[in-house]
C-alpha positions as CSV (number, residue, x, y, z in Angstrom):
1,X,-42.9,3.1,-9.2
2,X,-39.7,3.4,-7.7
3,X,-39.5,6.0,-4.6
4,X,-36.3,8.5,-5.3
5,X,-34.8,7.4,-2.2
6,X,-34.8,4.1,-2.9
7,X,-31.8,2.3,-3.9
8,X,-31.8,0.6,-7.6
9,X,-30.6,-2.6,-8.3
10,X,-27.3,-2.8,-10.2
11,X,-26.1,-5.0,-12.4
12,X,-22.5,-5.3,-12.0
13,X,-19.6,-3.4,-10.7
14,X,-20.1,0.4,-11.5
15,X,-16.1,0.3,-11.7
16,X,-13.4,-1.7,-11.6
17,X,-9.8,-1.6,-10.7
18,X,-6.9,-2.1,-8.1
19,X,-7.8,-1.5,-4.3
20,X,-8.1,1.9,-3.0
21,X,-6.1,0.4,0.1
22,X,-3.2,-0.3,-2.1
23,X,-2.9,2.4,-4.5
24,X,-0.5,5.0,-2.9
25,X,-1.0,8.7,-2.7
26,X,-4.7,8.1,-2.5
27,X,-5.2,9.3,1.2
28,X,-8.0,8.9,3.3
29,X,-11.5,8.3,2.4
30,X,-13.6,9.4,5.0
31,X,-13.6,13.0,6.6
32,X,-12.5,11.7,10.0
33,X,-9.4,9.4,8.2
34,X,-8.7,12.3,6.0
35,X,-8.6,14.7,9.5
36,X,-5.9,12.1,10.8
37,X,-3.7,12.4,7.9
38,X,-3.5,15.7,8.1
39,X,-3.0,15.9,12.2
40,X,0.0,13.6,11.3
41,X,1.3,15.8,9.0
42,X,0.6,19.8,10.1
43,X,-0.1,18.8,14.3
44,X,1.8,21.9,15.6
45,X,0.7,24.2,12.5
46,X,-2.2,26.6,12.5
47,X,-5.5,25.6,11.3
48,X,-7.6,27.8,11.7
49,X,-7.6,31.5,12.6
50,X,-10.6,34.1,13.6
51,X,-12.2,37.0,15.3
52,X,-14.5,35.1,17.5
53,X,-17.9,37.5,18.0
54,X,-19.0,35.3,20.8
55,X,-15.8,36.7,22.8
56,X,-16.0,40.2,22.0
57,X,-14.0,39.9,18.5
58,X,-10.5,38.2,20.3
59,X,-8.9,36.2,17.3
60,X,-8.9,32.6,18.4
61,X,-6.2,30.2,17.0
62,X,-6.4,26.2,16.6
63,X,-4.1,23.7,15.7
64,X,-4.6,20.6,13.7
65,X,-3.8,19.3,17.0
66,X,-6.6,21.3,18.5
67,X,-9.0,20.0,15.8
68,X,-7.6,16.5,16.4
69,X,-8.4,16.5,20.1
70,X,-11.8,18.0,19.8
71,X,-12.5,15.3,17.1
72,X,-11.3,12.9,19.2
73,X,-13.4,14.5,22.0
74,X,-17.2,14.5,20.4
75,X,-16.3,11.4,19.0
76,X,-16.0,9.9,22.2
77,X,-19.4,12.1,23.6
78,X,-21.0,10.3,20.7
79,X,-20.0,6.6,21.4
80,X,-21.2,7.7,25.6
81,X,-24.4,8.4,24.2
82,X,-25.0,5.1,22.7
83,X,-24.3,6.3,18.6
84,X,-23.0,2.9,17.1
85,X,-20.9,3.0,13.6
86,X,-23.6,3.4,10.2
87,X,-26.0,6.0,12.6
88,X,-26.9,9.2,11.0
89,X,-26.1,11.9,13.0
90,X,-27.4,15.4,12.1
91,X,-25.5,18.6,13.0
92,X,-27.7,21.9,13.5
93,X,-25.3,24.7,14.1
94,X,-24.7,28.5,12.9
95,X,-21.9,28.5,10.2
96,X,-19.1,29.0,12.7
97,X,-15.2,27.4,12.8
98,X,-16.5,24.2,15.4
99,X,-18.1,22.7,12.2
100,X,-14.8,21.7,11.7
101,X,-14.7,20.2,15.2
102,X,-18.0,18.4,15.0
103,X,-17.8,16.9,11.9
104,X,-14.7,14.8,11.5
105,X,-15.7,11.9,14.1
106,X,-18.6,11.0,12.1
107,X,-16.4,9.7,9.2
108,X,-13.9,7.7,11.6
């Protein structure tokens, strides 16, 4: 018996067809390389806007720059601490706009 979280053999290819590296307009493929396109594109722009309860309702604004920097920021916290590339990392946080912030290292 096979466990669910096991991975089952394949026989071939599941699909073929050109490289995803050389296919334009197919943009990043991992959170972190889909968070650098889009610092490239909208840096200055706002990202994200809200009335922040943990500082008495004052609206708080970030740029994709902003989100870019903290990225760049907890990625490097991560590699300090030892996390190599392929290492699950779990996130345990209220639903709150730094989500945003912590998860786009783990796809770089």
């Amino acid at each position: 018996m096979t466990h669910a979280l096991e991975p089952r053999p394949v026989a071939g290819p599941t699909f073929e067809g050109p490289s995803l590296d050389a296919t334009p307009g197919v943009g990043a493929l991992t959170l972190g390389g889909f968070l650098l396109d889009v610092v490239d594109r909208f840096g200055p722009n706002e990202a994200v806007v809200f009335d922040d309860p943990l500082l008495g309702g004052e609206i708080v604004r970030w740029t994709y720059d902003d989100l870019g920097r903290e990225a760049h920021r907890v990625g490097r916290a991560l590699v300090a601490a030892g996390v190599a590339p392929g290492e699950v990392v779990a996130i345990v946080m209220a639903n709150r706009p730094e989500v945003r912030r912590r998860l786009a290292p783990k796809g770089r």
